[in-house]
C-alpha positions in Angstrom: -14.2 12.4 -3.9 -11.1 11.7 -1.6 -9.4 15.1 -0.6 -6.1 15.4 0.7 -3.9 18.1 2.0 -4.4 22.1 0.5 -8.0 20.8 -0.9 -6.5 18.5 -3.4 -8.4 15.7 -5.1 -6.8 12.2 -5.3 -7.6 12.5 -9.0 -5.8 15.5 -9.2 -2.6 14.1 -7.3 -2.8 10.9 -10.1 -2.9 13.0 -12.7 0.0 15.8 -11.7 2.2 12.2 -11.7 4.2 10.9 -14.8 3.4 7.1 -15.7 5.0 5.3 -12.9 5.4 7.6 -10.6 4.3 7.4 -6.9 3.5 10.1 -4.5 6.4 11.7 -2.6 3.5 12.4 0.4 3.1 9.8 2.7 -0.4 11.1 2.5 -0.8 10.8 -0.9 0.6 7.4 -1.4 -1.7 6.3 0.9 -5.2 7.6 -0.4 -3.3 5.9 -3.8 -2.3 2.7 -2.6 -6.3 2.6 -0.8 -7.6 3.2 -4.9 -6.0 0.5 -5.8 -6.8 -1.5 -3.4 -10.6 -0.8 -4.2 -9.8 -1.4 -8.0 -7.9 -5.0 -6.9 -10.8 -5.9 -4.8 -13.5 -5.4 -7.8 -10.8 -7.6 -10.4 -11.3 -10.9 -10.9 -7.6 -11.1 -11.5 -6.4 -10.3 -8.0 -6.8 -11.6 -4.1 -5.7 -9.6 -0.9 -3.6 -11.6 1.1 -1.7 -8.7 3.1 1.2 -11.6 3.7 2.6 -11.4 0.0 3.8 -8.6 -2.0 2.4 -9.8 -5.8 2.7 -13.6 -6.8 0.6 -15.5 -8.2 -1.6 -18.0 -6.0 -0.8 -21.5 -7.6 2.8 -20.4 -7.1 2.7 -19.0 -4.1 5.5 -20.4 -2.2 4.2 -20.1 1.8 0.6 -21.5 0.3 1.9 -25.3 2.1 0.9 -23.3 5.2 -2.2 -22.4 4.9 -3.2 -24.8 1.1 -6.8 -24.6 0.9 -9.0 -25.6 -2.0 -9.6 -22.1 -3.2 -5.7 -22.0 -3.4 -5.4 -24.8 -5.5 -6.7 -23.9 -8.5 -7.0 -20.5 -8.1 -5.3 -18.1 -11.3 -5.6 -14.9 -9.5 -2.8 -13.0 -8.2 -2.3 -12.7 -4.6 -1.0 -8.9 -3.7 -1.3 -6.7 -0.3 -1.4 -3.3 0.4 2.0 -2.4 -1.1 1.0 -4.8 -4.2 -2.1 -3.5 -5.1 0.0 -0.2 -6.1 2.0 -2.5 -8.0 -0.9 -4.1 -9.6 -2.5 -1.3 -10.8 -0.6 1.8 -10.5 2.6 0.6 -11.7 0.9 -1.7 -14.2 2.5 -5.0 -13.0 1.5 -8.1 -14.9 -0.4 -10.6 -13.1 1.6 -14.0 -13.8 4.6 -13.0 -11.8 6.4 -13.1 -8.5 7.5 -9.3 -7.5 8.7 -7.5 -4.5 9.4 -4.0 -4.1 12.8 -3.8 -4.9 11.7 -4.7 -8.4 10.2 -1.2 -9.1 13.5 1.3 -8.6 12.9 4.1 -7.7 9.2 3.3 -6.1 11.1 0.2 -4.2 11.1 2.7 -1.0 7.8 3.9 -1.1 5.9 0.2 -1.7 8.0 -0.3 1.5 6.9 2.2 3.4 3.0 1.6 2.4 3.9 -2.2 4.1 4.4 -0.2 7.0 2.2 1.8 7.2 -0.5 -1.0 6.7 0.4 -2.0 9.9 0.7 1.2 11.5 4.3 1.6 12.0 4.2 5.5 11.1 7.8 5.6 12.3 9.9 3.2 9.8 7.2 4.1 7.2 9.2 7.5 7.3 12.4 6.1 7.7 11.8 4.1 4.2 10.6 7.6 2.5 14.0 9.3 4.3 11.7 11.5 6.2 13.2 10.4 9.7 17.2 10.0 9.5 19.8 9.7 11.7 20.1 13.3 11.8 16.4 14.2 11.7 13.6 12.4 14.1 9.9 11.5 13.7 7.9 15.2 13.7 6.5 15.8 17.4 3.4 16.4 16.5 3.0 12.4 15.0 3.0 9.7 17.1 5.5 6.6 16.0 2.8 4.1 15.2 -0.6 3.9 14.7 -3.1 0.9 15.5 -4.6 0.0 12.0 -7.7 -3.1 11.7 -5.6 -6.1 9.9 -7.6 -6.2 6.6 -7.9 -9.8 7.1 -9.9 -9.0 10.2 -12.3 -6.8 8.7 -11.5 -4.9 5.3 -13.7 -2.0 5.5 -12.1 -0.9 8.8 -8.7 -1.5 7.7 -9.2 0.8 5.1 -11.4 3.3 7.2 -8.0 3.6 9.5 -5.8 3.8 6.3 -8.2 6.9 5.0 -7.3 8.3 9.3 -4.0 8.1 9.0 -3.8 9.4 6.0 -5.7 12.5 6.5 -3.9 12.9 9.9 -0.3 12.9 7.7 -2.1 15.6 5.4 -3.0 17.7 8.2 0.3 17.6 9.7 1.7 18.6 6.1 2.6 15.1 5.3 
């Protein structure tokens, strides 16, 4: 079992949140976003492919650079970090093209889990209007964060995703 910040399990967190409903903590959305990327991983509905929100593969329109047979006749949907929340969190159907701004009033936080995925702690906290113009990043965090690209190896990816998010709960984010 995953805890987070004030002993707090992730099933716990999930289940204090209405249908639809993300995590306000960055530390939170995290651990979240890393459950469904597990559950995405085990479907034989979705891919990873941390270059595309939520599409499906035989329509994905950047496939020309990078076609491969798998791509060709593959149903699944392709999603990333940010799309695996929308997969299976936010109950997104599989057959269509989505980017964040398509979920309301989670459209900020899918945008900050894209950047935290790459370890920019900095505008990940801009997009959850944590740091404004009036109010910088916390001292105590550094800006960014160097983060194992999941298509280099997934296990570390998401053993630096669980880090950072455990640092954020420490640090009472």
């Amino acid at each position: 079992m995953t805890f987070i910040a004030d002993g707090i399990s992730l099933p716990q967190a999930k289940a204090a949140l209405a249908p639809g409903q993300l995590p306000d903590k960055p530390s939170e959305l995290i651990l979240v976003a890393l459950a469904d990327l597990e559950k995405v991983e085990a479907s034989a509905c979705y891919r990873v492919d941390m270059g595309v929100y939520h599409e499906p593969a035989q329509r994905y329109e950047g496939r020309s650079l990078r076609i491969s047979a798998e791509d060709i006749n593959d149903e699944r949907c392709l999603v990333c970090f940010a799309g695996s929340v929308m997969a299976m969190t936010l109950d997104a159907p599989s057959d269509q093209k989505l980017w964040p701004v398509d979920f309301g009033d989670n459209s900020d936080k899918l945008e900050a889990l894209d950047s935290f995925r790459c370890g920019d702690l900095e505008n990940g906290f801009i997009e959850l209007g944590i740091v404004t113009e009036d109010k910088g990043m916390p001292n105590d965090l550094p800006t960014c964060l160097e983060i194992c690209p999941y298509a280099i190896e997934p296990a570390t990816f998401k053993a630096d995703m669980r880090d950072m998010a455990q640092m954020l709960a420490e640090a009472g984010y």
